[in-house]
Residue frames as qw, qx, qy, qz and C-alpha x, y, z in Angstrom:
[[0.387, 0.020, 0.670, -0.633, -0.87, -2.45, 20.98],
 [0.083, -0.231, -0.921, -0.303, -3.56, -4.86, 19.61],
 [0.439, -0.197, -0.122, -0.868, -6.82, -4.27, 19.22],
 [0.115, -0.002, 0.969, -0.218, -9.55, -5.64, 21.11],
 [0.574, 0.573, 0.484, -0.327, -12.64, -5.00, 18.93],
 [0.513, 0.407, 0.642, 0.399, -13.32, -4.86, 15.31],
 [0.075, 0.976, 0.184, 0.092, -14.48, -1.25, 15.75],
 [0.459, -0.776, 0.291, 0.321, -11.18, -0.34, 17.59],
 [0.535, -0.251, 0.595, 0.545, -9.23, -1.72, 14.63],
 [0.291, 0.741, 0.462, 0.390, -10.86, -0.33, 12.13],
 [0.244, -0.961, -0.071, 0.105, -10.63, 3.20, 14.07],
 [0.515, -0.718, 0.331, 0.330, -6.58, 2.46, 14.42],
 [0.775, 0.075, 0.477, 0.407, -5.68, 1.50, 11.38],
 [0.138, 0.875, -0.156, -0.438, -3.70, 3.98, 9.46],
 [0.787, 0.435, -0.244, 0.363, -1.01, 4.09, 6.65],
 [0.692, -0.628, 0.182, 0.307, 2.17, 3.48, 8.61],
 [0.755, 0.612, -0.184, 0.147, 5.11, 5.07, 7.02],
 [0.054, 0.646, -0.688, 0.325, 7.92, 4.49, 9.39],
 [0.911, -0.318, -0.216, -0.151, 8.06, 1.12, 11.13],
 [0.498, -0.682, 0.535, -0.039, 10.55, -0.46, 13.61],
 [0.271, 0.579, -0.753, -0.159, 13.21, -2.90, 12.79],
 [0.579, -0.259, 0.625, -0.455, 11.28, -5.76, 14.83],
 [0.234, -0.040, -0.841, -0.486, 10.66, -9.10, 12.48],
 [0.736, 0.011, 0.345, -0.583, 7.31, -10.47, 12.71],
 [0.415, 0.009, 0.908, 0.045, 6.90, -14.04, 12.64],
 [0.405, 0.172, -0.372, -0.817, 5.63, -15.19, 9.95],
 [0.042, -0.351, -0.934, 0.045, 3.40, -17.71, 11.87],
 [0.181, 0.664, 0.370, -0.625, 1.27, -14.48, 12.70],
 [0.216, 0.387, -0.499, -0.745, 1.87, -12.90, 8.87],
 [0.258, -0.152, -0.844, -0.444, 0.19, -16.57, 7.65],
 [0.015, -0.485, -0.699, 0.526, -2.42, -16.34, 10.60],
 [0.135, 0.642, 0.149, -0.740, -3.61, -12.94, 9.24],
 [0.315, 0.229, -0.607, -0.693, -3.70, -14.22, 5.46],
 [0.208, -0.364, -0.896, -0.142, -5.62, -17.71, 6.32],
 [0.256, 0.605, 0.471, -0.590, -8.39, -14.94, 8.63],
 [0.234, 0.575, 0.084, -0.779, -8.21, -12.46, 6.08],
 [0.047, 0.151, -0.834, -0.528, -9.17, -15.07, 3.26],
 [0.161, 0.379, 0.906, -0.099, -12.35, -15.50, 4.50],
 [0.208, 0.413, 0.062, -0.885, -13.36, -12.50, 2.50],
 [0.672, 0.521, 0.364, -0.381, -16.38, -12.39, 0.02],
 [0.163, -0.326, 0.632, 0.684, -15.39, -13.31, -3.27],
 [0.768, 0.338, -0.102, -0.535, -18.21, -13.38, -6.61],
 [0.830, 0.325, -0.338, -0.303, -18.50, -17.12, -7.05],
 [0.395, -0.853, 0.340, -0.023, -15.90, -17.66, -4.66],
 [0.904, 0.328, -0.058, 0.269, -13.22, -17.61, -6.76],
 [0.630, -0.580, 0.190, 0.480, -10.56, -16.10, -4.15],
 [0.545, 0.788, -0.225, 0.179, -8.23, -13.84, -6.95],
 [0.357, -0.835, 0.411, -0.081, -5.45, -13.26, -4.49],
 [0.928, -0.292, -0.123, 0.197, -2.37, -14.20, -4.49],
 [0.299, -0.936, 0.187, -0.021, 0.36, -13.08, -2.27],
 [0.771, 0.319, -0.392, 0.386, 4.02, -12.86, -2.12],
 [0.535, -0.829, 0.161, -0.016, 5.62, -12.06, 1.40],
 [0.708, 0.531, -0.241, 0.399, 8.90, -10.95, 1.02],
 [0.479, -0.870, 0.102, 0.054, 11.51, -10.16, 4.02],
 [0.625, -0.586, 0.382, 0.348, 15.28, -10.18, 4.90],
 [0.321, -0.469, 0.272, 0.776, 17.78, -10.22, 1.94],
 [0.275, 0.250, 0.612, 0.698, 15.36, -10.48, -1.05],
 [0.212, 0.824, 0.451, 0.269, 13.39, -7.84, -0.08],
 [0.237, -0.647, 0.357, 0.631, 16.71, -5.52, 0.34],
 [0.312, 0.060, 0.658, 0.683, 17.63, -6.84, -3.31],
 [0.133, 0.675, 0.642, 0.338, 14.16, -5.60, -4.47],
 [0.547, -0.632, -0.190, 0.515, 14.42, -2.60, -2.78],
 [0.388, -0.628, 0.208, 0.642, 17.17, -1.52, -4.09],
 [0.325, 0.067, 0.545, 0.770, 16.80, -2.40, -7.48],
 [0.034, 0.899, 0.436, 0.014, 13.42, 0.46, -7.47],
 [0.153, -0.928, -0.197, 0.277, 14.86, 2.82, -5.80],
 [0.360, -0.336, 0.498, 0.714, 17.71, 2.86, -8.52],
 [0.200, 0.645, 0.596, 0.434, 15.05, 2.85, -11.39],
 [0.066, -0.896, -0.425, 0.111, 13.26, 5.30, -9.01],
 [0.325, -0.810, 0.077, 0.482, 16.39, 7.73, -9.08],
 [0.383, 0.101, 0.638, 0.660, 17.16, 7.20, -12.60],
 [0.053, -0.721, -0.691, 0.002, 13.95, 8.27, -13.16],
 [0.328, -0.836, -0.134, 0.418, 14.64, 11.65, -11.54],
 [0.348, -0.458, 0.404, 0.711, 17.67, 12.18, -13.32],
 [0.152, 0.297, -0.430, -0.839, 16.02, 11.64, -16.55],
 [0.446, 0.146, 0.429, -0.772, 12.20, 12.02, -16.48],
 [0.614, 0.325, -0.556, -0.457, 12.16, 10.26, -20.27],
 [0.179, 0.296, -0.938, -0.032, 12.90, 7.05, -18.53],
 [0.470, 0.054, 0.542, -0.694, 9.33, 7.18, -16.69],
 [0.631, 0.318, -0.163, -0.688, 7.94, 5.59, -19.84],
 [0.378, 0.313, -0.867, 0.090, 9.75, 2.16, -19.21],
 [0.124, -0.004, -0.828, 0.547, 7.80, 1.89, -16.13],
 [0.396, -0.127, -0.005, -0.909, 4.13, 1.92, -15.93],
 [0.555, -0.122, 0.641, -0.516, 1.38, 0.53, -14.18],
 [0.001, 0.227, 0.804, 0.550, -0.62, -2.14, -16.07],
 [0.103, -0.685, -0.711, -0.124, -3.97, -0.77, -14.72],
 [0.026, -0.568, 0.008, -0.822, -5.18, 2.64, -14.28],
 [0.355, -0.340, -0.638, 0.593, -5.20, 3.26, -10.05],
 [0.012, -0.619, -0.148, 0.771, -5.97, 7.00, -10.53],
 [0.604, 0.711, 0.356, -0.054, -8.35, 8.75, -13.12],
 [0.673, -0.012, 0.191, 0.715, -6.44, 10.61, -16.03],
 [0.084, 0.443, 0.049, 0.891, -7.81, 13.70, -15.54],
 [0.303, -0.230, -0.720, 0.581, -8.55, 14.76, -12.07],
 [0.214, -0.629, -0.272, -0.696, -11.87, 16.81, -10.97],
 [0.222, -0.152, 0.508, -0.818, -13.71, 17.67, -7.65],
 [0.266, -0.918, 0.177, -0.235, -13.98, 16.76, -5.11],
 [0.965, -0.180, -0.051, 0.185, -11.39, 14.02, -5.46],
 [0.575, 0.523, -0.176, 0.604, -8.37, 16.49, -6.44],
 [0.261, -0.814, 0.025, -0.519, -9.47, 18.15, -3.71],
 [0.875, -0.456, 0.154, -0.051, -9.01, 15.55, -0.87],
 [0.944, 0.048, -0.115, 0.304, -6.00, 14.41, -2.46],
 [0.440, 0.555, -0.273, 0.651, -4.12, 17.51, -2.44],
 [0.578, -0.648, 0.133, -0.478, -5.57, 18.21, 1.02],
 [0.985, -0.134, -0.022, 0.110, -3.91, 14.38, 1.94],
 [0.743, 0.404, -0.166, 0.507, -0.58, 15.50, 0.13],
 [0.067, 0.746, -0.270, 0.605, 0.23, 19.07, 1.72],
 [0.568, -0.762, 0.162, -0.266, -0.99, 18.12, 4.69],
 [0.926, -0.217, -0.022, 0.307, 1.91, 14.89, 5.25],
 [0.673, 0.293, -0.003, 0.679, 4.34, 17.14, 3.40],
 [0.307, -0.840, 0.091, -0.437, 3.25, 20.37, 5.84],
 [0.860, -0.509, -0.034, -0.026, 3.83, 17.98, 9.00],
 [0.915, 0.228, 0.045, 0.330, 7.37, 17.29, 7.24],
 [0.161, -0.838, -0.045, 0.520, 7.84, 20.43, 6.66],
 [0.504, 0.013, 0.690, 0.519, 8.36, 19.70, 3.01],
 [0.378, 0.685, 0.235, -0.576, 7.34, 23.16, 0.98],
 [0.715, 0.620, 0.288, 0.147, 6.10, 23.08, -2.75],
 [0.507, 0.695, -0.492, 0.134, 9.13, 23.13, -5.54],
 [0.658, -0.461, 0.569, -0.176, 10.76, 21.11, -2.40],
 [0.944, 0.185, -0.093, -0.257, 11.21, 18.58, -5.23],
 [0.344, 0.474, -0.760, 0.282, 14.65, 16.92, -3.61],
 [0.434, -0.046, 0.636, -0.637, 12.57, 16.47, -0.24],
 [0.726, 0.292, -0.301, -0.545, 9.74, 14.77, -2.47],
 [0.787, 0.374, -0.443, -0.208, 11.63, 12.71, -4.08],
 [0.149, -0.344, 0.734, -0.565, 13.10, 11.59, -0.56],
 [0.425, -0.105, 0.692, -0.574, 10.23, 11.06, 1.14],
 [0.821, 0.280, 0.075, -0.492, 8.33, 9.28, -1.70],
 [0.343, 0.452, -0.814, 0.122, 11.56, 7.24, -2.39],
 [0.220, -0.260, 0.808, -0.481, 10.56, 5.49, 1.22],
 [0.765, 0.180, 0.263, -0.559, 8.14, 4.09, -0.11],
 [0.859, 0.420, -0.294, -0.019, 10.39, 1.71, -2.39],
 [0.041, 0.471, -0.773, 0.424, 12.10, 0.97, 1.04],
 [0.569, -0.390, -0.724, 0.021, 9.04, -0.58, 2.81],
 [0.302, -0.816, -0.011, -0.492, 9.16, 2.64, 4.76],
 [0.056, 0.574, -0.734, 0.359, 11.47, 0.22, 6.42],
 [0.836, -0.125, 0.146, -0.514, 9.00, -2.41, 7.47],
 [0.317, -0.375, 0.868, 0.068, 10.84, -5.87, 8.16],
 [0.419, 0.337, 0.828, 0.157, 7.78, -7.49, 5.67],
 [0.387, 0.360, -0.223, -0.819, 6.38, -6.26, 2.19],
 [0.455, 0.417, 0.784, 0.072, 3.73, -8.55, 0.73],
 [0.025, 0.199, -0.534, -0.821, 3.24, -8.28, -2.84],
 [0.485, 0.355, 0.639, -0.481, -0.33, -8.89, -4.31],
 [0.068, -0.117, 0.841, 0.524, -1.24, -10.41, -7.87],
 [0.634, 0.372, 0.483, -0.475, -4.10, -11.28, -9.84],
 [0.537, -0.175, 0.607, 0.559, -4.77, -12.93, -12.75],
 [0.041, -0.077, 0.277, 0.957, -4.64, -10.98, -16.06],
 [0.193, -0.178, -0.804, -0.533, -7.71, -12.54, -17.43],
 [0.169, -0.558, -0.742, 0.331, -10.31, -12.06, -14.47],
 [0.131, -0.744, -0.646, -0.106, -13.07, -9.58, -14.33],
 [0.079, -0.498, 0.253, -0.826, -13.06, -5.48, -13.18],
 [0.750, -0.530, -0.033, -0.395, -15.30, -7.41, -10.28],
 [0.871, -0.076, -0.354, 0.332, -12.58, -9.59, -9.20],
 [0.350, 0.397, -0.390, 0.753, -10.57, -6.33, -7.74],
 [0.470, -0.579, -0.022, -0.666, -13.31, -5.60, -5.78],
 [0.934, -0.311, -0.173, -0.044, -13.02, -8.83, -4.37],
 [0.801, 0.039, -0.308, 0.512, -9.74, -8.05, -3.97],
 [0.002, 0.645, -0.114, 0.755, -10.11, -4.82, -2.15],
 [0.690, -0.648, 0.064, -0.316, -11.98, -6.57, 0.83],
 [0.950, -0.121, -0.243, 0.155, -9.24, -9.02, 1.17],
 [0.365, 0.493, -0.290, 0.734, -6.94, -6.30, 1.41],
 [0.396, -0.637, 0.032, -0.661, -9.08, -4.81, 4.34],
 [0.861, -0.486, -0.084, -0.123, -9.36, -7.63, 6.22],
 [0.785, 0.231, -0.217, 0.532, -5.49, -7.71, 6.36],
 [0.056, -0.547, 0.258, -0.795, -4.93, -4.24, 7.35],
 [0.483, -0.576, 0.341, -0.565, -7.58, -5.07, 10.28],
 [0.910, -0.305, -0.194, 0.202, -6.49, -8.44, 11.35],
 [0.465, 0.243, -0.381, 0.761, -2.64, -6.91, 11.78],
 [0.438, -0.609, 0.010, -0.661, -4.56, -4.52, 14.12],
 [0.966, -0.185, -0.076, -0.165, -5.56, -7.52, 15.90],
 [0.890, -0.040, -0.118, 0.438, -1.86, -8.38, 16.42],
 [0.292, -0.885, -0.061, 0.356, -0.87, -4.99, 17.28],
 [0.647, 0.083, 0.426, 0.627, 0.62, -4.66, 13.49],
 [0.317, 0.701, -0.280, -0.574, 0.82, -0.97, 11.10],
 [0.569, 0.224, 0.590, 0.527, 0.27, -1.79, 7.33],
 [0.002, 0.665, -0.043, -0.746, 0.82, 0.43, 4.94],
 [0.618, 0.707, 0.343, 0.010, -1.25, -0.26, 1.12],
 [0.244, -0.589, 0.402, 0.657, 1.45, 0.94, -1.61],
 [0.729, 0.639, 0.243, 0.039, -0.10, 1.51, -5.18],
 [0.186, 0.820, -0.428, -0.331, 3.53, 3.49, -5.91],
 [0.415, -0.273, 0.801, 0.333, 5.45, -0.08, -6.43],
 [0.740, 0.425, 0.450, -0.264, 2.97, -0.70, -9.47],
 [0.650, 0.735, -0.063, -0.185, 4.45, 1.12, -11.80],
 [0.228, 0.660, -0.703, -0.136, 7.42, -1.08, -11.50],
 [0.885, -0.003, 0.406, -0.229, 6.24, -4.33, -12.01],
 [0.773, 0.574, -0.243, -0.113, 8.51, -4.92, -14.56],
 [0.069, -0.603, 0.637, -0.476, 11.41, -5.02, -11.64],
 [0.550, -0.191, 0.663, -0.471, 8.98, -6.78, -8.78],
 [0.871, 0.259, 0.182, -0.376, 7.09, -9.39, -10.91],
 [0.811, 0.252, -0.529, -0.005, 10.42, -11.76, -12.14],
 [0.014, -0.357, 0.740, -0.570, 12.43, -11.22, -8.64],
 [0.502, -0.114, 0.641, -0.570, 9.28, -12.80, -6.73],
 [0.090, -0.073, 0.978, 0.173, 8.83, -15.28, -9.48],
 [0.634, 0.436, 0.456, -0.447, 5.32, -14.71, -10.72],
 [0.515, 0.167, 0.739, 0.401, 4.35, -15.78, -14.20],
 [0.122, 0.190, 0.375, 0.899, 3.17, -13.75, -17.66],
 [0.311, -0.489, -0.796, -0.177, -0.46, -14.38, -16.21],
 [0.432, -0.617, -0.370, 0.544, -0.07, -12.31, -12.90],
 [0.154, 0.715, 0.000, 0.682, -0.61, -8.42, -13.00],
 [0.269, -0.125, -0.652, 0.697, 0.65, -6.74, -9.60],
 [0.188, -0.754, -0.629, -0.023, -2.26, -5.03, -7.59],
 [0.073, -0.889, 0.202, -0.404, -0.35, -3.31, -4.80],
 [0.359, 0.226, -0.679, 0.599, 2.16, -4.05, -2.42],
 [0.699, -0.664, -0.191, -0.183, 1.51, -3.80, 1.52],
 [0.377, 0.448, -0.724, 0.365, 3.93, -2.92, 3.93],
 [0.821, -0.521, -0.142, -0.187, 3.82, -4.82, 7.54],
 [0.634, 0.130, -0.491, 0.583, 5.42, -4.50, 10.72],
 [0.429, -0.759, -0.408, 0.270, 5.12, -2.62, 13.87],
 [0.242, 0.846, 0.107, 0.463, 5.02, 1.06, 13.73],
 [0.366, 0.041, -0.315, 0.875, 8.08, 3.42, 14.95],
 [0.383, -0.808, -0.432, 0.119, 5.66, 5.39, 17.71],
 [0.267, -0.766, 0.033, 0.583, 8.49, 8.35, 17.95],
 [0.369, 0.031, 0.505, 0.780, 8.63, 9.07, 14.26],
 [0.247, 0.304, 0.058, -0.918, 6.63, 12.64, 13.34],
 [0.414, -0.013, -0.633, -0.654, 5.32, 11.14, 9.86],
 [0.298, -0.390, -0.815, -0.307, 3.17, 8.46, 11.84],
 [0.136, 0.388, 0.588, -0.697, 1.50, 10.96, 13.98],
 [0.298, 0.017, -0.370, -0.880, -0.39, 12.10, 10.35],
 [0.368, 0.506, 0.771, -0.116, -4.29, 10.47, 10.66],
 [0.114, -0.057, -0.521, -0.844, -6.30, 11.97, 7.19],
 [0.391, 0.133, 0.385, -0.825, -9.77, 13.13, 7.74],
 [0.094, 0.178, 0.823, 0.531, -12.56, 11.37, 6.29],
 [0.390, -0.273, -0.283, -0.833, -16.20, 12.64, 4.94],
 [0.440, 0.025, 0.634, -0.635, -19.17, 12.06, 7.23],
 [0.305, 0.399, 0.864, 0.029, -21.73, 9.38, 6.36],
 [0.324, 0.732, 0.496, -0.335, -24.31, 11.99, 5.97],
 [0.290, 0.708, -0.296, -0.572, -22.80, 13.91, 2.95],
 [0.131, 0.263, -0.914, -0.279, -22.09, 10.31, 1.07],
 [0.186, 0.181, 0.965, -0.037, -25.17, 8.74, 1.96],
 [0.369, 0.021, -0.094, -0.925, -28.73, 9.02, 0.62],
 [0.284, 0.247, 0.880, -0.288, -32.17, 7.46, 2.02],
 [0.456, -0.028, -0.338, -0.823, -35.00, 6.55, 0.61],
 [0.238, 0.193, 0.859, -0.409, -38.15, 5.16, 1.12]]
């Protein structure tokens, strides 16, 4: 269902991890990159750029992850072949962010019914995430190396405005820092250059409504404990 305010899409927008097989034009996919370009950028020097991948090369890409990813598994030594180029997450976790996250994890993997040491389930359901959760589009996101720790910012709102224009078309996206840490995989298949470091992925597509996983919504803090007035 589309949204018909700015508040309403904001409100609906979730991470979608199951989608339907439906394609989405990709007059509406470029519709929702030329809106969601009119974010702020310092100097406006626009970082972004996007790859939108669908039908058989993003099966081929796909697949060749979730073989790393399962290599991986088998032998844990191989994780060192694969790593992000930027740090997404701190390298030593504290409160109250460890807190929220693990509060994020159980709960999807409660809902699942996926219990800790579960680590076949895991590695399942976090596998789906080097499927596109199944999403008929996965848009890749770049930047180059040489720009600024301010340039992501700028590239965070553009992300936003994506998520809530698809709203606006009665799309589910789903943000995916897990493909980073194979950029070595995604970044010659979509043909970027030595310059280009991957952000995050994005899946898009219209959410499967009778799958359990997208009934999860994740709580968030109230203004008033994050904010502080003065005068």
């Amino acid at each position: 269902m589309k949204s018909k305010s700015v508040s309403d899409a904001i409100k609906s927008r979730m991470s979608v991890r199951a989608f339907t097989k439906d394609p989405v034009e990709r007059d509406i996919v470029m519709s929702i990159l030329n809106l969601s370009a009119r974010a702020p950028s310092g100097t406006n020097t626009q970082p972004w750029k996007v790859y939108a991948l669908e039908g058989d090369i993003l099966q081929d890409l796909c697949t060749k992850v979730c073989a790393a990813y399962d290599n991986i598994a088998i032998n844990p030594d191989l994780a060192l072949e694969y790593q992000s180029e930027y740090d997404y997450y701190p390298s030593k976790w504290f409160s109250p962010y460890i807190d929220r996250r693990r509060e994020n994890g159980w709960g999807l993997y409660g809902l699942l019914g996926i219990t800790k040491g579960d680590k076949e389930k895991m590695h399942a359901q976090h596998r789906k995430n080097f499927e596109a959760f199944g999403a008929p589009v996965c848009l890749f996101f770049t930047i180059d190396k040489e720009l600024g720790r301010g340039s992501m910012l700028d590239y965070g709102m553009f992300l936003e405005n994506i998520m809530i224009a698809a709203r606006g078309e009665g799309l589910a996206t789903c943000p995916q820092a897990a493909w980073n840490d194979y950029a070595k995989i995604i970044l010659p298949l979509i043909g970027a250059n030595k310059n280009e470091m991957l952000v995050c992925g994005m899946a898009l597509g219209y959410a499967d409504q009778h799958e359990l996983v997208n009934t999860f919504h994740t709580p968030r803090v109230s203004a008033d404990e994050f904010t502080t007035w003065l005068k």
